[in-house]
Residue, then its C-alpha position, 0 to 999 in steps of 0.5 A: x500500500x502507498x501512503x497518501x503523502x507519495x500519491x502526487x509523486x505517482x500521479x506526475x509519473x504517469x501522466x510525465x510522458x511527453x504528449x503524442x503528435x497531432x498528427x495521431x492524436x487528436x487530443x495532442x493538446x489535450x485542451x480543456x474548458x474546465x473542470x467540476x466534480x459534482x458533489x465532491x467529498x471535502x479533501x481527505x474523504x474518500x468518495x463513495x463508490x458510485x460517487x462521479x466527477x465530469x470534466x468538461x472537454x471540448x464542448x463535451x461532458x465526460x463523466x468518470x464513471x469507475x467500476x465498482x470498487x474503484x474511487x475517484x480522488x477528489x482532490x484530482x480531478x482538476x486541468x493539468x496546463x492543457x490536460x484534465x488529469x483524474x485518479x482512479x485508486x480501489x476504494x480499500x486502498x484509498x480509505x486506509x491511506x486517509x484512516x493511515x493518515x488521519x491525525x488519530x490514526x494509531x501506529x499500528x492501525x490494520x488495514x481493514x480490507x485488502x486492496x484488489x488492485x494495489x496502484x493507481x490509474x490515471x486519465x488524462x481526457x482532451x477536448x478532441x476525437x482521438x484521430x483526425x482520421x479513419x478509426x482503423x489507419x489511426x491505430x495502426x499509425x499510433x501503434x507504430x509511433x509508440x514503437x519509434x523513438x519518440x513513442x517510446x518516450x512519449x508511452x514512458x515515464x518521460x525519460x530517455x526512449x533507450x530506458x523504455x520497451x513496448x512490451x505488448x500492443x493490442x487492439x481490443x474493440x477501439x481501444x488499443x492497449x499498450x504495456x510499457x517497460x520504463x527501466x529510466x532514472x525518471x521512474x518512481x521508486x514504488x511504482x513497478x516498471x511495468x504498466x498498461x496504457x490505453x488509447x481509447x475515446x469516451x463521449x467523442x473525446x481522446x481519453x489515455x488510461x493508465x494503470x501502474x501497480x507498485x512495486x511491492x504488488x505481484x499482480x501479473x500483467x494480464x491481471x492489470x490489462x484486465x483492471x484497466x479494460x474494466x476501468x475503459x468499459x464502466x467509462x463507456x457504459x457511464x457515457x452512453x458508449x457501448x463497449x465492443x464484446x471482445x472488450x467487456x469478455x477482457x474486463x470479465x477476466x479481471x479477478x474481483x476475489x481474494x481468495x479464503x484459504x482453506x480451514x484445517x482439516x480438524x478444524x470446526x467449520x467457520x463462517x467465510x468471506x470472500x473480498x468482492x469489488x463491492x466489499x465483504x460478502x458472507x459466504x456458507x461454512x465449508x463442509x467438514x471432510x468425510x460430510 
């Protein structure tokens, strides 16, 4: 878990890579009319789960709708010189940060429920469409952009191209998803170097996601590819957009679980509960062997 006070250093890193040509991205700009979260909670509150911020981009209104379980930081939503900037973060991961941090908090405080996703995902959101042409020639050319050097310091951290290797591409419906390896000075400390970027649009306007998990996090890159599809998806569908199959089908992969280990084979069988997105839920007692 990353406490509060490193979540700026985090967010500049993810949104640091230099913006990509106008040529591909009609967001180059990323120019924004302003900002307002309806509703927002007071600064160190974490927002309830269906709580939503709108920016407004380019004539248009984006509404950041994020999966059950994720939160939106109040505190982020605002422009960044041209950009609007959001942060995404799992509600369990933001409530024990503020309870961490809250000026009662106890050295010792437990976190009360495990973070499924143990990192942060970033939006940046323009006021133009995503390509100035046709769908299918824009993500071709994007794709090999990303793999010039150019591309790579623009999918990276903002370091040098050298430090920075596309890993995997793919086009999912229209969203290409790009993994990013940034090896490069300018990477945060906790932030794992791995990380998954998406080139989408929401409500006709050029959003990149990105998802990066820290460093001490063991989740496999196909499980974040998978938090960040569902993050994509719940923007569109909170947009009136319609994800494509083959993307909702990524997003399903997704794990929304912990596990519960097993009870010991002698002992009395105990009420379980499985960590979902929406929280604990109570599940029946396992049977005793033999039963």
């Amino acid at each position: 878990m990353t406490p509060a006070p490193l979540r700026p250093v985090v967010r500049g890193a993810l949104r640091r890579g230099r913006p990509l040509p106008a040529l591909l991205l009609g967001a180059a700009a990323l120019a924004l009319a302003g900002c307002v979260p309806p509703g927002a909670p007071k600064p160190g509150q974490t927002p309830p789960a269906d709580a939503a911020a709108a920016v407004q981009a380019g004539g248009r209104t984006v509404v950041i709708t994020p999966p059950t379980g994720f939160c939106v930081d109040p505190d982020s939503v605002r422009p960044q010189g041209a950009a609007a900037f959001v942060l995404i973060e799992d509600c369990a991961l933001a409530g024990a940060a503020d309870a961490l941090t809250a000026p009662d908090a106890a050295p010792d405080q437990p976190i009360a429920q495990p973070a499924l996703v143990d990192g942060l995902v970033t939006l940046s959101i323009g006021a133009q469409p995503l390509f100035e042409s046709a769908p299918e020639a824009g993500f071709k050319a994007l794709e090999a952009f990303l793999r010039s050097e150019d591309g790579r310091t623009s999918a990276g951290l903002g370091g040098d191209a050298s430090a920075v290797k596309i890993v995997e591409s793919r086009q999912v419906g229209d969203t290409l998803y790009v993994l990013v390896e940034d090896k490069g000075r300018n990477a945060v400390p906790i932030l794992g170097e791995r990380f998954w970027r998406a080139f989408t649009e929401i409500n006709q306007r050029a959003t990149i996601a990105s998802l990066g998990v820290f460093d001490s996090s063991s989740m496999r890159d196909g499980a974040k590819l998978a938090h960040l599809a569902r993050v994509v998806t719940a923007l569109k569908e909170g947009n009136g957009d319609a994800p494509g199959e083959a993307e909702l089908r990524l997003a399903a992969t997704a794990p929304v679980a912990s596990p519960t280990p097993a009870p010991a084979p002698d002992a009395p069988p105990k009420p379980g509960a499985r960590t979902v997105a929406q929280g604990p839920v109570d599940t029946p007692p396992a049977p005793r062997p033999g039963s």
